[in-house]
LUMZA-601376 format. One record per residue: residue in three letters; x, y, z of N, C-alpha, C, CB in turn. Coordinates in steps of 0.2 Angstrom, whole numbers, plus 5000, padded with zeros to 4 digits. Glycine has a CB too. Layout:
REM residues N
R; ALA; X; Y; Z; X; Y; Z; X; Y; Z; X; Y; Z
...
***
This chain:
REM residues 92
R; UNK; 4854; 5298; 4848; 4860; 5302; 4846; 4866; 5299; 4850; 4859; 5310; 4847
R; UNK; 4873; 5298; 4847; 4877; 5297; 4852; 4882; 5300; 4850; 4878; 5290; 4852
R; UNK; 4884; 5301; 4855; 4892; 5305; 4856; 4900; 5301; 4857; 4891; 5309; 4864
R; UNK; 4904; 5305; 4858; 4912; 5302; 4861; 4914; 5307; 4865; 4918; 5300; 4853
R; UNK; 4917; 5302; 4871; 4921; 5308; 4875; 4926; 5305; 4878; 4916; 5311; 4881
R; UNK; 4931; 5309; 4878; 4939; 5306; 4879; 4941; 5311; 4884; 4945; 5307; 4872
R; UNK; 4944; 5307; 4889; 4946; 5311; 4896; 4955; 5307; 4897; 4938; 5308; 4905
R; UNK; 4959; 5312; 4899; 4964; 5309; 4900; 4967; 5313; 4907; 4968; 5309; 4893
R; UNK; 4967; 5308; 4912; 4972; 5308; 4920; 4975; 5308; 4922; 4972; 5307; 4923
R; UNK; 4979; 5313; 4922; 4987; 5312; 4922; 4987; 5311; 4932; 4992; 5321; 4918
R; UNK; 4991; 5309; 4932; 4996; 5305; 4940; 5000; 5307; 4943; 4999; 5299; 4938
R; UNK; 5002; 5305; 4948; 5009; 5308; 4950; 5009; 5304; 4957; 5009; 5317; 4951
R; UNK; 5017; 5305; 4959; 5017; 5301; 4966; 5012; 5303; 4971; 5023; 5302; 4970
R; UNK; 5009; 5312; 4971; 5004; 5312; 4977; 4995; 5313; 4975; 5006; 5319; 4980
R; UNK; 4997; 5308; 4969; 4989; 5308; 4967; 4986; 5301; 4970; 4988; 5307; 4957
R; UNK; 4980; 5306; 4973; 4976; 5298; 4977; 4973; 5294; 4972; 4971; 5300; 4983
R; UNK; 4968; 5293; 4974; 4964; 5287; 4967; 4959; 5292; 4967; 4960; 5277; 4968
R; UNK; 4958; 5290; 4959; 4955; 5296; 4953; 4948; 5290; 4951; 4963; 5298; 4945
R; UNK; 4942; 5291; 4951; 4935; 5288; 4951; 4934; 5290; 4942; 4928; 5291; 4959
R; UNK; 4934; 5284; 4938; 4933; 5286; 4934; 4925; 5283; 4930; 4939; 5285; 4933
R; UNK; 4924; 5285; 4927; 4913; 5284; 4927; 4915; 5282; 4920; 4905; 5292; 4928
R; UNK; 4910; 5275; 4920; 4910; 5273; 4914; 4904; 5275; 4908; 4910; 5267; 4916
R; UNK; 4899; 5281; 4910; 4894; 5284; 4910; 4888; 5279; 4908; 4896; 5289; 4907
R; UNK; 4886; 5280; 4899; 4881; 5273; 4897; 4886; 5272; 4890; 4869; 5274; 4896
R; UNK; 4891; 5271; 4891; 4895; 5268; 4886; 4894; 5264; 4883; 4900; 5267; 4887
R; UNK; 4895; 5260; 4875; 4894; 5256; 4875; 4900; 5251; 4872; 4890; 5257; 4873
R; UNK; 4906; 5255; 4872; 4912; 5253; 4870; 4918; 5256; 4876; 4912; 5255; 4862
R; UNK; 4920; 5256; 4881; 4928; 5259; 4883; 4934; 5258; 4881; 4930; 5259; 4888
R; UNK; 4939; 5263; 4879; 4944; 5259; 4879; 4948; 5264; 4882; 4947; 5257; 4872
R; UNK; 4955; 5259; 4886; 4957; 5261; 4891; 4966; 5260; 4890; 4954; 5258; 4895
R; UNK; 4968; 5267; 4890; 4977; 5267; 4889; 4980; 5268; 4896; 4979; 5275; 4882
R; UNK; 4985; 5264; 4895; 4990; 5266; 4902; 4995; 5270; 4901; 4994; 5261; 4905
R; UNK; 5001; 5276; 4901; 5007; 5278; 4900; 5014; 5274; 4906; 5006; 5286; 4901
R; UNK; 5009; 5273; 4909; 5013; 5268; 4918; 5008; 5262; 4920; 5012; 5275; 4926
R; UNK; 5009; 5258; 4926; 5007; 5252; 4929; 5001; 5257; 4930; 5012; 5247; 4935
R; UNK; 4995; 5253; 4930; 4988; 5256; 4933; 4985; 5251; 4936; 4983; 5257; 4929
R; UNK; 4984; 5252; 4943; 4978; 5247; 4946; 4971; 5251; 4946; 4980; 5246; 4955
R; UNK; 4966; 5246; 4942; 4960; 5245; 4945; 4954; 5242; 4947; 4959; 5247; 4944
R; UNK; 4950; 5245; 4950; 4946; 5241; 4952; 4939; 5241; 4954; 4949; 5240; 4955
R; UNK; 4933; 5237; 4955; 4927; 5240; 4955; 4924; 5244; 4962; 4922; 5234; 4953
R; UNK; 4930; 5244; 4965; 4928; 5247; 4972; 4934; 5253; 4976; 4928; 5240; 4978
R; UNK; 4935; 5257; 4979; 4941; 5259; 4980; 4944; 5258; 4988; 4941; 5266; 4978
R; UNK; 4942; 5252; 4990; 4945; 5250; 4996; 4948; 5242; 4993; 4939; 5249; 5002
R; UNK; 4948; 5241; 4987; 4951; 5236; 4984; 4955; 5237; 4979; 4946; 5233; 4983
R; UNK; 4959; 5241; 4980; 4964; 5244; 4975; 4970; 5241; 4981; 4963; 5253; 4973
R; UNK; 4971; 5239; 4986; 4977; 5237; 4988; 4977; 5229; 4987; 4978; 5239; 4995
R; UNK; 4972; 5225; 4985; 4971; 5220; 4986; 4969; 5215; 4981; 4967; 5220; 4989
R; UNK; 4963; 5217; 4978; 4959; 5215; 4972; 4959; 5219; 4968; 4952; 5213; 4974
R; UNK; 4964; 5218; 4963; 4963; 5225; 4959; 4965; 5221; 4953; 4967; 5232; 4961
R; UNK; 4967; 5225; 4944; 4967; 5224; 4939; 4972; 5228; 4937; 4962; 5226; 4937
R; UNK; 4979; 5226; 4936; 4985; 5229; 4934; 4986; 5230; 4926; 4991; 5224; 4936
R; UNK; 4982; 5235; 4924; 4985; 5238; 4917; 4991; 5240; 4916; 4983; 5243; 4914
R; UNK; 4996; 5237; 4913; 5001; 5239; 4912; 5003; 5244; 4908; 5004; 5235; 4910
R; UNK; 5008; 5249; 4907; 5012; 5253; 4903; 5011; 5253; 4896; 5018; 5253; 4905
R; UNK; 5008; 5257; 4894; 5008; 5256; 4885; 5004; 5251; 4882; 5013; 5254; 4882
R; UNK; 4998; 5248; 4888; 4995; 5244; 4884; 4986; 5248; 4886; 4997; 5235; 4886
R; UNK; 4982; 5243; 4880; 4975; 5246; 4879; 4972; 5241; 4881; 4973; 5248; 4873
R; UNK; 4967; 5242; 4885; 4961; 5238; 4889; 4955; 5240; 4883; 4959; 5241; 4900
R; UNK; 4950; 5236; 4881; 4946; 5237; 4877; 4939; 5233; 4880; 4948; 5236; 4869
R; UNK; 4934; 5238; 4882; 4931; 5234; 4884; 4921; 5233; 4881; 4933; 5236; 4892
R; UNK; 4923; 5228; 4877; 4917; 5229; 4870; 4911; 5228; 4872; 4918; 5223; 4863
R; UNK; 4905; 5228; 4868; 4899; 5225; 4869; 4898; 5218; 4870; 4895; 5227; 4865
R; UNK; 4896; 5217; 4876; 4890; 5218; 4880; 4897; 5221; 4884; 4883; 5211; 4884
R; UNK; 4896; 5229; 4887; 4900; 5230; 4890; 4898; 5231; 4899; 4904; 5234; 4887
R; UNK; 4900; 5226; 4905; 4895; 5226; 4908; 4901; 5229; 4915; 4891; 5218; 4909
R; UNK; 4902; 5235; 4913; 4905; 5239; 4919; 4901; 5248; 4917; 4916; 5240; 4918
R; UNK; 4896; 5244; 4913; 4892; 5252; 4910; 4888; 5256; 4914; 4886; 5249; 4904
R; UNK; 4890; 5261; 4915; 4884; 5262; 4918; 4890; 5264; 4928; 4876; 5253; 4916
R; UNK; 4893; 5261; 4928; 4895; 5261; 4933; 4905; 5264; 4933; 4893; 5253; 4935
R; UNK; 4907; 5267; 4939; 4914; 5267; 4942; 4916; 5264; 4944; 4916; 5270; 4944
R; UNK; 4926; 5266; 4941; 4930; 5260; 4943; 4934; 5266; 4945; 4932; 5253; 4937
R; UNK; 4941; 5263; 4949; 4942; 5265; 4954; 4951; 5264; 4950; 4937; 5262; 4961
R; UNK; 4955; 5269; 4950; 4963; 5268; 4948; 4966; 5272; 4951; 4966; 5269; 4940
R; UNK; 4972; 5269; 4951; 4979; 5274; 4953; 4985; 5269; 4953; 4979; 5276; 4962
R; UNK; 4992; 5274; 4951; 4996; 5272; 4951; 5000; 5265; 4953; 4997; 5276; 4953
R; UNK; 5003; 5261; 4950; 5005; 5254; 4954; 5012; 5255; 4957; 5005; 5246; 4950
R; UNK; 5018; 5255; 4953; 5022; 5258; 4956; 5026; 5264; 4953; 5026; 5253; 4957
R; UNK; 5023; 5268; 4949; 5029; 5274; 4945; 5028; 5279; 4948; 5027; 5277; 4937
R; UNK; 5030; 5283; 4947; 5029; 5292; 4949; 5024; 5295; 4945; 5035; 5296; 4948
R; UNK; 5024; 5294; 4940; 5020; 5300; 4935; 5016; 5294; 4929; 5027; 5307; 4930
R; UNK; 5012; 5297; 4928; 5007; 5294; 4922; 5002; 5295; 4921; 5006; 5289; 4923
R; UNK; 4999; 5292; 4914; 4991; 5297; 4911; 4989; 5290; 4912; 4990; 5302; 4901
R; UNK; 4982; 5293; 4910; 4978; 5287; 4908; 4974; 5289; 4905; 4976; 5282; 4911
R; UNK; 4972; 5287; 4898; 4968; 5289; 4894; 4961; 5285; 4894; 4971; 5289; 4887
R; UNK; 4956; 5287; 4892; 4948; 5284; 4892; 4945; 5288; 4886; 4944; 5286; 4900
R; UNK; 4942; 5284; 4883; 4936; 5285; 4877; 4932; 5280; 4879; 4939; 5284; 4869
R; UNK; 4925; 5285; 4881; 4919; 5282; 4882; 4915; 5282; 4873; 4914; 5286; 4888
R; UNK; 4914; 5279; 4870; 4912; 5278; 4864; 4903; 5274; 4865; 4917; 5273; 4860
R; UNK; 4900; 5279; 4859; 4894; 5275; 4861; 4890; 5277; 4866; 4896; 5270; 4863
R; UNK; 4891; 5284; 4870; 4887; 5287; 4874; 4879; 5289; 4872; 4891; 5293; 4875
R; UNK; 4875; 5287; 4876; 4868; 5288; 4874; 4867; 5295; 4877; 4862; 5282; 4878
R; UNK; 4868; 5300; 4874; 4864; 5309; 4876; 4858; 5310; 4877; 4863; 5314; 4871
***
């Protein structure tokens, strides 16, 4: 049986980083409303990280190999912002 689940995170200048679980997905897709850093760790968000920009969609298809694991976002330079996630393809 498989399921869909949409989580959306809204931001702000005193939001810290927000850990987001990729659960056993087999498709993510990922919306920015603002700049988004992330990354596979969260001591590497000042450094090594993955800048989704504003209004765009990260899709991340089969074989998708962040499955199963968290990634690690927050703000890059805005004040306020969402970020939308749809884990598709969840094994129940």
């Amino acid at each position: 049986m498989y399921s869909s689940n949409i989580t959306r995170y809204a931001y702000s200048s005193g939001t810290a980083i927000v850990a987001v679980g990729t659960s056993n997905a087999q498709r993510v897709l990922i919306r920015a409303t603002a700049d988004i850093r992330i990354a596979l760790d969260e001591a590497r968000l000042d450094d090594d990280y993955f800048t989704l920009l504003a209004n765009q969609t990260l899709i991340l298809d089969p074989p998708n190999l962040v499955q199963g694991y968290f990634y690690y976002t927050r703000l890059d330079s805005a004040s306020s912002g969402n970020l939308e996630v749809w884990l598709q393809g969840v094994v129940a």
